[in-house]
Each structure stands twice: as structure tokens, then as C-alpha cells.
LUMTI-147777 format. One record per atom (N, C-alpha, C, O): residue in three letters; x, y negated, z. Coordinates in pm, whole numbers, padded with zeros to 5 digits, always signed. Example, Ala and Ser with C-alpha at 12.3 -4.5 7.8 and 13.67 -1.06 7.14 Angstrom:
<atoms>
ALA+01319+00569+00780ALA+01230+00450+00780ALA+01320+00330+00780ALA+01424+00332+00846SER+01285+00225+00708SER+01367+00106+00714SER+01290-00003+00787SER+01341-00114+00804
</atoms>
This chain:
<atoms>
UNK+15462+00420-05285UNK+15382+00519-05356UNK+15334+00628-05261UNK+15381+00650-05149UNK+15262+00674-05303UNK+15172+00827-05204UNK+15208+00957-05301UNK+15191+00973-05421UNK+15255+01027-05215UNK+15223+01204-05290UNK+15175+01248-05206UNK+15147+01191-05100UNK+15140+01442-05257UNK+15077+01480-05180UNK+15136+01597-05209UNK+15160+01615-05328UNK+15175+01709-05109UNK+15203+01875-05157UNK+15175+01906-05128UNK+15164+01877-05009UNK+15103+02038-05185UNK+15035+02183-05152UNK+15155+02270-05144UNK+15240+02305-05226UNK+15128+02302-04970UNK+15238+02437-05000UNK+15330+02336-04884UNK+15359+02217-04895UNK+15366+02448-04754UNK+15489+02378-04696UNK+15573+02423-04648UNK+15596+02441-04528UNK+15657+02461-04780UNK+15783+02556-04761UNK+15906+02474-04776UNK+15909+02352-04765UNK+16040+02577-04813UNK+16146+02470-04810UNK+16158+02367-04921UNK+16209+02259-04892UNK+16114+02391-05054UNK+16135+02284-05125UNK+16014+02170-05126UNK+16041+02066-05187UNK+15903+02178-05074UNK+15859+02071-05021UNK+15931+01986-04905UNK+15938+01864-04913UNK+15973+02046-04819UNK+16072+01983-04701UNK+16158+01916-04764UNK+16173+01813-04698UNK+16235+01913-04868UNK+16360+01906-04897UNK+16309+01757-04956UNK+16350+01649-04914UNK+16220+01775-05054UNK+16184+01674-05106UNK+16104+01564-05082UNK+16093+01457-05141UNK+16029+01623-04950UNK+15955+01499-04847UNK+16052+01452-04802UNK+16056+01341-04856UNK+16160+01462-04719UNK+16284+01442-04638UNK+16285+01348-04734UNK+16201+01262-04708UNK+16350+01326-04843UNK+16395+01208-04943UNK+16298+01110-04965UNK+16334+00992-04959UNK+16177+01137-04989UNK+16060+01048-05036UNK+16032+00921-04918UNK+16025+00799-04929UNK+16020+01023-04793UNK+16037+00950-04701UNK+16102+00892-04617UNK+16074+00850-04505UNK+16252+00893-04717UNK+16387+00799-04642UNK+16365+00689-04764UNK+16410+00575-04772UNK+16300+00745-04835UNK+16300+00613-04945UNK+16114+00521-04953UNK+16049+00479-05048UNK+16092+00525-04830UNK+15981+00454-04768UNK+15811+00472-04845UNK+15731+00379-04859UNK+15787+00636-04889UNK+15670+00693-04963UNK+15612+00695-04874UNK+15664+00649-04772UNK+15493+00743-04869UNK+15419+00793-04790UNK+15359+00927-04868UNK+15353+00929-04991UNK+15313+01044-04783UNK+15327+01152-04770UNK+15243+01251-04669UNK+15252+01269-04548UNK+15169+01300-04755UNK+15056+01438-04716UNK+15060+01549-04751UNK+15056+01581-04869UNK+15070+01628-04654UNK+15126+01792-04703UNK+14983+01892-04674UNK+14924+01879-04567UNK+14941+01978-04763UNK+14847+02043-04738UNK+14907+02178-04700UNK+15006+02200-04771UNK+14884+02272-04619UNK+14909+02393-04592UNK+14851+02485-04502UNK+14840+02425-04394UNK+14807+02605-04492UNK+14707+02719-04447UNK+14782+02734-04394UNK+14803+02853-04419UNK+14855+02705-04325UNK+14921+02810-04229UNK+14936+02717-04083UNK+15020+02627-04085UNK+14868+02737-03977UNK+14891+02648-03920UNK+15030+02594-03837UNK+15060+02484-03791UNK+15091+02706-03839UNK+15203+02766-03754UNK+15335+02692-03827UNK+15441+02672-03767UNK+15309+02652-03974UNK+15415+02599-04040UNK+15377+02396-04016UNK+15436+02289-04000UNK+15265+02446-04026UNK+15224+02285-03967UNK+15272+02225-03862UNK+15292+02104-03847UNK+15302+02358-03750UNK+15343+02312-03614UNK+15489+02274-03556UNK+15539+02221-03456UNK+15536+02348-03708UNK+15679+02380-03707UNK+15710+02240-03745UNK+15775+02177-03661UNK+15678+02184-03844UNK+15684+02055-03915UNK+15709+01916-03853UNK+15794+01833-03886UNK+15633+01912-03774UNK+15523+01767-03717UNK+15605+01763-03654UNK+15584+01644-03627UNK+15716+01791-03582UNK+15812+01705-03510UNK+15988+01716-03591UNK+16093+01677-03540UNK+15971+01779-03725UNK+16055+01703-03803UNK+16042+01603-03962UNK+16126+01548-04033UNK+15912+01613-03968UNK+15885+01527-04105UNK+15737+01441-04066UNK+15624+01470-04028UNK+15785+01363-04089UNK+15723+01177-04061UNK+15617+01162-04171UNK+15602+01053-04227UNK+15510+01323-04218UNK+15432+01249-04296UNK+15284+01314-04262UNK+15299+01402-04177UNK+15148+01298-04303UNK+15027+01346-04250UNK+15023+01478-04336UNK+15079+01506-04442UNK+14935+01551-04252UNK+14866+01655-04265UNK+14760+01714-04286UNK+14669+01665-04218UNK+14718+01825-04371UNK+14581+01846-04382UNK+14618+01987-04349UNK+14728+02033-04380UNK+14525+02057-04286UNK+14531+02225-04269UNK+14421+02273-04326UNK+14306+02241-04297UNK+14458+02361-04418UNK+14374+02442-04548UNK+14456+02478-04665UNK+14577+02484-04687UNK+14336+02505-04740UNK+14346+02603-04874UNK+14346+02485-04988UNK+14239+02429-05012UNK+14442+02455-05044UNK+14484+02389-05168UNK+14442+02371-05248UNK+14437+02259-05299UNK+14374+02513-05313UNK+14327+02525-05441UNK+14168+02452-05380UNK+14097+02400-05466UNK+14135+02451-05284UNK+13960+02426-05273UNK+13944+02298-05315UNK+14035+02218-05333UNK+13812+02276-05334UNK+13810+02148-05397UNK+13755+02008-05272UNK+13749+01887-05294UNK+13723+02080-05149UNK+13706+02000-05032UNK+13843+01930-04992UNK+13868+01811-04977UNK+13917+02034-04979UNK+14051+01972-04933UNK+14101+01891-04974UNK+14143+01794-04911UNK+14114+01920-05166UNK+14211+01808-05218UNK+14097+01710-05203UNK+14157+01610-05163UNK+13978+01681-05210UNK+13901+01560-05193UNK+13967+01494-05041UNK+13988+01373-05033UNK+13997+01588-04923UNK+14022+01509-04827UNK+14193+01445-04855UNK+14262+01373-04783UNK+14214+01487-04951UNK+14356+01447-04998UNK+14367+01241-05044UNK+14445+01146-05054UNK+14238+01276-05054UNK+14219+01126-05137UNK+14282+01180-05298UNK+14390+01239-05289UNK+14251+01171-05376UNK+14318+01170-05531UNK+14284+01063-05600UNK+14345+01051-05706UNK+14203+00977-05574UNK+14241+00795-05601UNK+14349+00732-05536UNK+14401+00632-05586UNK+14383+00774-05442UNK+14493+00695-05380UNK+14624+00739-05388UNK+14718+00690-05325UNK+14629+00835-05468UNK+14736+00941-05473UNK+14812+00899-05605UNK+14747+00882-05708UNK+14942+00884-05603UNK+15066+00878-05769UNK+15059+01012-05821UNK+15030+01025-05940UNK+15084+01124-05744UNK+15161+01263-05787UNK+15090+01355-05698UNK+15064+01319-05583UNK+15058+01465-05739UNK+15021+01568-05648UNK+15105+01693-05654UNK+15067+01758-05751UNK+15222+01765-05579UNK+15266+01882-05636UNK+15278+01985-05546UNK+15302+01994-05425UNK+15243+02105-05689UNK+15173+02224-05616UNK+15286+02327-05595UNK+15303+02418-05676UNK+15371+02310-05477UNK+15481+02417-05473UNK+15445+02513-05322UNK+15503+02503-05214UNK+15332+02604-05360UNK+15370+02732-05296UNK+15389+02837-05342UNK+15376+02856-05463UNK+15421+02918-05268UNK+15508+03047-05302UNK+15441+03122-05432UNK+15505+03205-05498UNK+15349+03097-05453UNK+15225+03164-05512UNK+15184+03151-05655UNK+15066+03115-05658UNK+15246+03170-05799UNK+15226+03152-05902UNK+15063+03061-05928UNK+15034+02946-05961UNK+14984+03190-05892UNK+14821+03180-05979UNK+14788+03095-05832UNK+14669+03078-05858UNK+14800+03048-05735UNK+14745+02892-05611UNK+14823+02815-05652UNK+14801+02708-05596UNK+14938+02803-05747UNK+14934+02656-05808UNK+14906+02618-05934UNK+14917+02506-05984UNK+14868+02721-05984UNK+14813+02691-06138UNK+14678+02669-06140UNK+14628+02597-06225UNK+14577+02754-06007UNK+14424+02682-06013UNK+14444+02583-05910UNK+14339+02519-05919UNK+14512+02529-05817UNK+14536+02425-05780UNK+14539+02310-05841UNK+14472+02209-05818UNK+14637+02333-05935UNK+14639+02182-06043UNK+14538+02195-06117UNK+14496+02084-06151UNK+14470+02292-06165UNK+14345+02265-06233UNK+14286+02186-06178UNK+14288+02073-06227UNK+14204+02209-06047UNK+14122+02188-05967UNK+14141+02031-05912UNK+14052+01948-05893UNK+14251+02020-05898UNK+14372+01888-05889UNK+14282+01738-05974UNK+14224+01634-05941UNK+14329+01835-06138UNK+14326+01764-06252UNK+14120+01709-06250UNK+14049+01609-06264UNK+14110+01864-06221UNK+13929+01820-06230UNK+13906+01673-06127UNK+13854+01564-06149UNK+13945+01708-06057UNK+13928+01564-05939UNK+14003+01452-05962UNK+13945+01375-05886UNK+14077+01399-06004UNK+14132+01304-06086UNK+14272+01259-05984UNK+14313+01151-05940UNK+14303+01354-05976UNK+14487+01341-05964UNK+14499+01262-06052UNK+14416+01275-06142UNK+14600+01148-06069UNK+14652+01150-06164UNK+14768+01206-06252UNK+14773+01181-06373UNK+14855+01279-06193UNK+14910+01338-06229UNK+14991+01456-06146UNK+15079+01427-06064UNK+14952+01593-06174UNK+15007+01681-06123UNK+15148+01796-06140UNK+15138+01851-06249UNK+15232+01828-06087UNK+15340+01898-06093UNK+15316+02047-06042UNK+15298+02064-05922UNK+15317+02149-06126UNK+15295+02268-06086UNK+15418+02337-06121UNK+15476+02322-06229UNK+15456+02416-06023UNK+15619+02496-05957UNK+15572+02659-05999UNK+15502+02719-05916UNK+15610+02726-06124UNK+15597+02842-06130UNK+15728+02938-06113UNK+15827+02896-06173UNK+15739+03023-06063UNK+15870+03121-06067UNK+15858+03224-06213UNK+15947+03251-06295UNK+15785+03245-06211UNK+15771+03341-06349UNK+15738+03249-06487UNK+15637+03195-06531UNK+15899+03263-06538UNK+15799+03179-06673UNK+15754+03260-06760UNK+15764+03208-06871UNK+15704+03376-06764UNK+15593+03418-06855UNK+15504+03332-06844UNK+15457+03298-06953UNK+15444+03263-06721UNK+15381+03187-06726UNK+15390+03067-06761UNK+15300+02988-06733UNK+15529+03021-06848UNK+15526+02882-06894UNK+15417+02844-07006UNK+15381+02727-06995UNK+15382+02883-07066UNK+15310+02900-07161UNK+15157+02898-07158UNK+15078+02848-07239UNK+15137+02958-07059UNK+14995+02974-07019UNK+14963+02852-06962UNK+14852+02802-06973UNK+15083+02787-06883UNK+15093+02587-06806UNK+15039+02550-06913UNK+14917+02540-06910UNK+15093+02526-07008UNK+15103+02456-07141UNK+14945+02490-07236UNK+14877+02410-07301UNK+14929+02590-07220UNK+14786+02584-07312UNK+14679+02514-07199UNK+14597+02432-07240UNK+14683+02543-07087UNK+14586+02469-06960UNK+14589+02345-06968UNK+14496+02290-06908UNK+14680+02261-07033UNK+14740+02147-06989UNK+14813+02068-06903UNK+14829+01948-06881UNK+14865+02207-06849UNK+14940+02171-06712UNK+15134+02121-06779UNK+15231+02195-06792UNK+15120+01975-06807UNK+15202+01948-06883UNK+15311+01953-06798UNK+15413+01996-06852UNK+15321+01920-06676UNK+15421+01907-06572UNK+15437+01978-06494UNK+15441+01963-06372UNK+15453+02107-06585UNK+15540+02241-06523UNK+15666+02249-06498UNK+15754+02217-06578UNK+15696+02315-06327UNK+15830+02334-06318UNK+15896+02466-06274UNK+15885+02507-06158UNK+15967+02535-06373UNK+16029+02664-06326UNK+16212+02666-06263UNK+16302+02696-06341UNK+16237+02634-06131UNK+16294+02634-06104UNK+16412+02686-06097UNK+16515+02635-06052UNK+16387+02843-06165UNK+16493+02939-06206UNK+16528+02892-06323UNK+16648+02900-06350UNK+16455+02844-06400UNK+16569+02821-06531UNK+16653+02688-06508UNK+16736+02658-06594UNK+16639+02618-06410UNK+16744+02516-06368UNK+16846+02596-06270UNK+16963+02596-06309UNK+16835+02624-06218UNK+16881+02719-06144UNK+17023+02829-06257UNK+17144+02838-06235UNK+16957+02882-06347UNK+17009+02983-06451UNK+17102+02902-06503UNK+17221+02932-06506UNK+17040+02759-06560UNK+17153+02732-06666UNK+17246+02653-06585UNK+17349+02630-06648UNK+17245+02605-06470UNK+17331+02542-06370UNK+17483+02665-06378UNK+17596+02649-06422UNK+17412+02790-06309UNK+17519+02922-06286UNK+17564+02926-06452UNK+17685+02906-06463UNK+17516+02942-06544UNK+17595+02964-06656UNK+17701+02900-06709UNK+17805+02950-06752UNK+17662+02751-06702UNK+17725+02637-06705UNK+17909+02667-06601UNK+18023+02633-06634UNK+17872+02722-06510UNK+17936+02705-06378UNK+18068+02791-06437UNK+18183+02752-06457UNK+18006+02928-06456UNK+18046+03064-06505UNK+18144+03010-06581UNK+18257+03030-06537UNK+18134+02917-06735UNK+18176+02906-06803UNK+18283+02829-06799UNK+18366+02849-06888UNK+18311+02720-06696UNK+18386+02631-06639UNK+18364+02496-06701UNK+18465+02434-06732UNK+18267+02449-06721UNK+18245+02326-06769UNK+18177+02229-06632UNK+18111+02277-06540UNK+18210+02095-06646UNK+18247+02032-06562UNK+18072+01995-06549UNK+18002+01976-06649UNK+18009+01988-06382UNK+17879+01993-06389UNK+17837+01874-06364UNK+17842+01867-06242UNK+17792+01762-06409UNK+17765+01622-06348UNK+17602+01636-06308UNK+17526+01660-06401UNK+17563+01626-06214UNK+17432+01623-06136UNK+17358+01501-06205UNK+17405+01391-06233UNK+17229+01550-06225UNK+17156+01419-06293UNK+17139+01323-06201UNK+17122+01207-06238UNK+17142+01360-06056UNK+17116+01304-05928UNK+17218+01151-05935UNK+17202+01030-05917UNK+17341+01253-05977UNK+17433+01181-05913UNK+17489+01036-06058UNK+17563+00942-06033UNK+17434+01060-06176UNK+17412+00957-06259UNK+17281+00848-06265UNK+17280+00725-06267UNK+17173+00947-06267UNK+17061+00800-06236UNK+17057+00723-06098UNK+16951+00723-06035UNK+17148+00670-06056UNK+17216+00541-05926UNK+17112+00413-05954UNK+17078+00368-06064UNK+17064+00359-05792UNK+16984+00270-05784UNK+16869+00334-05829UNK+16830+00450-05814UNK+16794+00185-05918UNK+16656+00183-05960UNK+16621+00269-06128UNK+16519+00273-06198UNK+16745+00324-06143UNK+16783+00428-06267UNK+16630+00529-06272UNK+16583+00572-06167UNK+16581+00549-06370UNK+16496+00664-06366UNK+16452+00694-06513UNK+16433+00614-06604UNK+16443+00826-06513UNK+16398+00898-06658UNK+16233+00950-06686UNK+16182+01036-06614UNK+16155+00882-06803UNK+16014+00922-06847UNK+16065+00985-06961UNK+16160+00960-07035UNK+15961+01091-06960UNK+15926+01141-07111UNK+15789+01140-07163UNK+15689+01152-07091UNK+15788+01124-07308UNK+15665+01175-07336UNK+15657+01233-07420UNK+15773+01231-07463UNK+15565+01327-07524UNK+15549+01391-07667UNK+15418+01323-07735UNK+15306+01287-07697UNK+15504+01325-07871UNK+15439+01276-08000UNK+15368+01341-08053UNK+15414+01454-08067UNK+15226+01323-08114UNK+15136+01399-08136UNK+15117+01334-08293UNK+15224+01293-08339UNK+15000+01317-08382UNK+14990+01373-08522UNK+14895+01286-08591UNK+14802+01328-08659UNK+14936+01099-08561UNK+14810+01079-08638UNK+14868+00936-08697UNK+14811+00885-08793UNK+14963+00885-08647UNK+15015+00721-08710UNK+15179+00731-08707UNK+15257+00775-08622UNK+15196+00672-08835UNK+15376+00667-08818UNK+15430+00579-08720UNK+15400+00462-08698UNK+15507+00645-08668UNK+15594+00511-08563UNK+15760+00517-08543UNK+15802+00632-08531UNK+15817+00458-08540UNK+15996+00486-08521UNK+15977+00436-08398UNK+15878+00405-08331UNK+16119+00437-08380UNK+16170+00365-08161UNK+16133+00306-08206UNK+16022+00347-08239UNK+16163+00162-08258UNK+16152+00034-08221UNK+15987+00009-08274UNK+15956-00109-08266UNK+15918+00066-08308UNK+15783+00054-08297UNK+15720+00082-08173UNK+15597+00082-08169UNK+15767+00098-08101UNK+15735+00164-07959UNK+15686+00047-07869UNK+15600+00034-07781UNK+15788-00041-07934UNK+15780-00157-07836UNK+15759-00140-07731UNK+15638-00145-07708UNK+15867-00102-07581UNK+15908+00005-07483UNK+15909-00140-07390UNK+15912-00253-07438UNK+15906-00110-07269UNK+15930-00215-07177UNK+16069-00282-07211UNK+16151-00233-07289UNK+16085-00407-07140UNK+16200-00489-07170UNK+16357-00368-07077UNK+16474-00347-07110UNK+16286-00326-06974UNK+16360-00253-06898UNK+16403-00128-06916UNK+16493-00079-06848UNK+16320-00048-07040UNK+16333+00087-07085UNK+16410+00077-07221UNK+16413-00017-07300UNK+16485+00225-07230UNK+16528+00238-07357UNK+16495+00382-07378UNK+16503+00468-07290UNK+16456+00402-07506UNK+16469+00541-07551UNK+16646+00587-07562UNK+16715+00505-07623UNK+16708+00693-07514UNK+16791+00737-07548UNK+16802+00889-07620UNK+16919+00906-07652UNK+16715+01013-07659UNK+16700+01066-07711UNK+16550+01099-07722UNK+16446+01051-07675UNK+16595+01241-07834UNK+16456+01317-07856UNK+16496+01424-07901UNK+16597+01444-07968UNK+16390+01523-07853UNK+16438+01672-07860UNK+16313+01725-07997UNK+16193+01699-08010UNK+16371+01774-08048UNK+16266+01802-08130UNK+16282+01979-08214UNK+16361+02020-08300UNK+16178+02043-08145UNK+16142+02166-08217UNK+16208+02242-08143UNK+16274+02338-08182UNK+16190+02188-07983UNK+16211+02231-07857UNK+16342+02214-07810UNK+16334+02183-07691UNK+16444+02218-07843UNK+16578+02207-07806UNK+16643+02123-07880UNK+16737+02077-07817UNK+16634+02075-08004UNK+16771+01992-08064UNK+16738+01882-08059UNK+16631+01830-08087UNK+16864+01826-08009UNK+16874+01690-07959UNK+16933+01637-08092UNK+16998+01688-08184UNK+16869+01479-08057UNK+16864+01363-08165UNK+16894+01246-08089UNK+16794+01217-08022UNK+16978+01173-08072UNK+17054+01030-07996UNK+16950+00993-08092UNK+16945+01037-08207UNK+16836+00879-08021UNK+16837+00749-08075UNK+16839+00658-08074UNK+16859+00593-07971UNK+16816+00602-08200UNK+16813+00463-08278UNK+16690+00386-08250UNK+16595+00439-08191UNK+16687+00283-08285UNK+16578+00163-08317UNK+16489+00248-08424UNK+16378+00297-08402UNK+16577+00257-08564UNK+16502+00339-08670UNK+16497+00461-08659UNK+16495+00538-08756UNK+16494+00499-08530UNK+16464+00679-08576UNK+16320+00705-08587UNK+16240+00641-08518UNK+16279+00803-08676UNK+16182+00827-08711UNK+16093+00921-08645UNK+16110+01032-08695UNK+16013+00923-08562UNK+15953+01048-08511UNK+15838+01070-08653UNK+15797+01011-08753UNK+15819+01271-08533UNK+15748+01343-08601UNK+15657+01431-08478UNK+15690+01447-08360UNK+15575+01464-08524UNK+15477+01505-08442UNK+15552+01615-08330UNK+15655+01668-08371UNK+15522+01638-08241UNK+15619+01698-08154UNK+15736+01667-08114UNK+15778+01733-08019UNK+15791+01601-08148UNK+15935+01559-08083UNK+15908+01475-07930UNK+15846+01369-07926UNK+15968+01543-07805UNK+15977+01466-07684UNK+16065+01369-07688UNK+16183+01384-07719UNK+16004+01247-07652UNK+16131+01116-07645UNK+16141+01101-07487UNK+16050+01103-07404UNK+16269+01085-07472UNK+16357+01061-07331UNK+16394+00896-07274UNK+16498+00850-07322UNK+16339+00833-07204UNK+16366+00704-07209UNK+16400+00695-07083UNK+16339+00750-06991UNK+16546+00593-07066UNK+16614+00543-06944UNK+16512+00439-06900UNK+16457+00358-06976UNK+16500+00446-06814UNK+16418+00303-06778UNK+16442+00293-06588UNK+16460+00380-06503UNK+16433+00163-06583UNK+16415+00098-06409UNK+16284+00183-06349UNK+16199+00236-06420UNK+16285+00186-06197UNK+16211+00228-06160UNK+16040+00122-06169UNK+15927+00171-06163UNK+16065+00015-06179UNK+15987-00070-06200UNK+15892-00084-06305UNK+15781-00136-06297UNK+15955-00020-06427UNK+15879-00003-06563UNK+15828+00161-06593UNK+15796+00213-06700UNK+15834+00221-06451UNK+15759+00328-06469UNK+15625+00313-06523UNK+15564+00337-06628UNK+15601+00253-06384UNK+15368+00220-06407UNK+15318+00187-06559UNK+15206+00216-06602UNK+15427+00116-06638UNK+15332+00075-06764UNK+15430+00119-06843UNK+15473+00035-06922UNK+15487+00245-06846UNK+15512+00390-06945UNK+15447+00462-06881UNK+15484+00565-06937UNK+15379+00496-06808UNK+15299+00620-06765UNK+15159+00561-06795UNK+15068+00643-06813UNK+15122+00394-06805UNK+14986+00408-06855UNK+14975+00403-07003UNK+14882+00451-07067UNK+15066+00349-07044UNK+15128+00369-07207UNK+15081+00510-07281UNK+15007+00526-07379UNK+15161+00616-07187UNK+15223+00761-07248UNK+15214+00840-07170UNK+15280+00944-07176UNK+15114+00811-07056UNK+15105+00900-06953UNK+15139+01054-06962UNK+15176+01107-07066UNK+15121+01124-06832UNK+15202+01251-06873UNK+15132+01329-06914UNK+15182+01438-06939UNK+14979+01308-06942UNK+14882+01390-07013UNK+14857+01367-07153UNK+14788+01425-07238UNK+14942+01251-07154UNK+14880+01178-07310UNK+15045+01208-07398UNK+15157+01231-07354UNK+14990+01196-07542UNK+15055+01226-07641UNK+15087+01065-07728UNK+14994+00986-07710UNK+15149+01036-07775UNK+15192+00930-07868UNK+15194+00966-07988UNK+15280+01034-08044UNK+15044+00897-08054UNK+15016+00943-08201UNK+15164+00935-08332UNK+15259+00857-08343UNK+15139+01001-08377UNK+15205+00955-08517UNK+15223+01008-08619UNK+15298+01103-08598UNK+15192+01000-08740UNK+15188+01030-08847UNK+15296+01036-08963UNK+15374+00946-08996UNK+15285+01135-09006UNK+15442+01212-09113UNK+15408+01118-09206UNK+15294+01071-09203UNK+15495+01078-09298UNK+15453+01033-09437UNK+15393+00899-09471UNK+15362+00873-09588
</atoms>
């Protein structure tokens, strides 16, 4: 697969380092040239030098050839018109890294469905910690070709799980519905408009749940 990040700070490093022990390939965009220079003789992936948000650059990005594009610099409002700008050019799918979630919300009316605020993972990790409950890393449970999709249900045909008819390799295992409460399911569970469903699936049956339920798209269904 190909990504691409805007922004080349430490949590881009952290996460190219992995992508590319696990044989991705990998383009980092960043204005700064000096971090560029810093780079290139410890991460094994290409480079573009510039401005992120422009719409020349990400064209030299390729965004046909691209899985993921994600926008983690330091900079709230350069990765939120980034992924716009992203989305206008046909990323297919973009990840935008905000620190302030006042701005979660504002992701969400843009359509920037694949928002990530790192402090609130961060927050509920320490609370968790605080409290003494035992922390199991999601890392350290999805082993091998293990991997987690989601998508949300939107408002126009009834459907339960097993209407889903999900890859042979995927399972739904929950759904959160009305933002936080969790629902284990079933074959017969019933969705309702809004509820996010959580499905275990192989890394293999990603491509056809993401063209299924992609991360822009909603899964109709209807109450009643």
C-alpha cells in the first residue's frame, strides 16, 4: 500500500518507521527543509518539499495512487484545509490529527470523518491508569493479519448484522450507538440510523469493506 503525510514531526516518524518495516511505501510532505535533511538518512521513504495544504503539491503527491493521506502537523487549521483540499483531489481517504477538540465537531460537519485527537487517547489512557485498571493495548491484541473497520448507519433501508452480508473474513463485533453505548453483536441485531458498527476483520478483507462502507460513506437503513 502507499501513504502519504503532511507534516514531519515525531508522530509521523513513529508511524512511517512501522509502515515501512511492514513493506509500505511512503511520501512525506514537509516545508521545512531542514527537517527533510534531518530525515533522509533515517527513514527509507520519498519526499516532497512544500506546503501541504496547496493544491500543486498534493497533486505531486499522486492521490490516485495513494490508500491514505494523513495530515499530522503541528497546526490545527493546515490540517483541516489540507484534508479538504486532499478530499477535493481525490484522496481516497484522509486522516486529519487535531489537538483541540473544540474542533471535533467542526471535522465532522466538513466531512472530515477521520478525525484524530490524540489527547483524548492520551486522557483516557492516564485515567484508566490513575484508577488501576489493567491496560491491554489494542496494539498488543489485534496480532498478525487482525484489523478493525468501522462504519456509520445512515436513514433509509432496514438492515440487521446478518443482512450485512460482511466478508467471509469479517465479523461485526459491536456497535456504539448514541455515541458511547456499547451493544455486543448479534446476527439479529437491529441497527438504527446512527449507530457505528465495529467489525474484526483480516487484513485482506479490508479493500472490499472500505468499498462496501467506505470511510466517507454511510450504510443506509431504515427504522420500522
Amino acid at each position: 500500500m502507499r501513504f502519504v503525510f503532511i507534516g514531519g514531526g515525531t508522530l509521523t516518524a513513529l508511524t512511517v518507521r512501522l509502515l515501512v518495516q511492514r513493506g509500505h511505501e511512503v511520501v512525506i510532505i514537509e516545508r521545512d527543509a531542514e527537517v527533510i535533511d534531518a530525515q533522509r538518512d533515517e527513514l527509507d521513504v520519498g519526499f516532497i518539499h512544500g506546503d501541504g495544504t496547496r493544491p500543486a503539491i498534493l497533486r505531486e503527491a499522486d492521490p490516485e495512487s495513494t490508500d491514505m493521506l494523513f495530515c499530522l502537523t503541528h497546526d490545527d487549521q493546515s490540517n483541516i484545509i489540507g484534508s479538504l483540499v486532499a478530499h477535493s483531489l481525490g484522496f481516497s481517504r484522509v486522516v486529519t490529527k487535531i489537538d483541540d477538540p473544540e474542533l471535533e465537531h467542526i471535522c465532522a460537519e466538513l466531512g472530515l470523518a477521520d478525525s484524530l485527537v490524540p489527547m483524548h487517547t492520551v486522557g483516557r489512557y492516564l485515567a484508566d491508569l490513575a484508577e488501576g485498571q489493567d491496560i491491554i493495548e489494542l496494539s498488543d491484541i489485534l496480532r498478525g493479519d487482525a484489523r478493525i473497520f468501522s462504519f456509520t448507519a445512515s436513514d433509509t433501508e432496514a438492515r440487521t448484522i446478518e443482512a450485512l452480508t460482511l466478508p467471509n473474513n469479517a465479523r461485526a463485533i459491536c456497535i456504539y450507538r448514541n455515541g458511547n453505548e456499547l451493544n455486543f453483536a448479534s446476527p439479529g441485531t437491529q441497527l438504527t440510523p446512527g449507530d457505528e458498527v465495529v467489525v474484526l476483520t483480516r487484513a485482506e478483507g479490508l479493500k472490499e469493506l472500505r468499498e462496501r462502507f467506505g470511510s466517507n460513506k454511510k450504510l443506509d437503513v431504515r427504522v420500522g
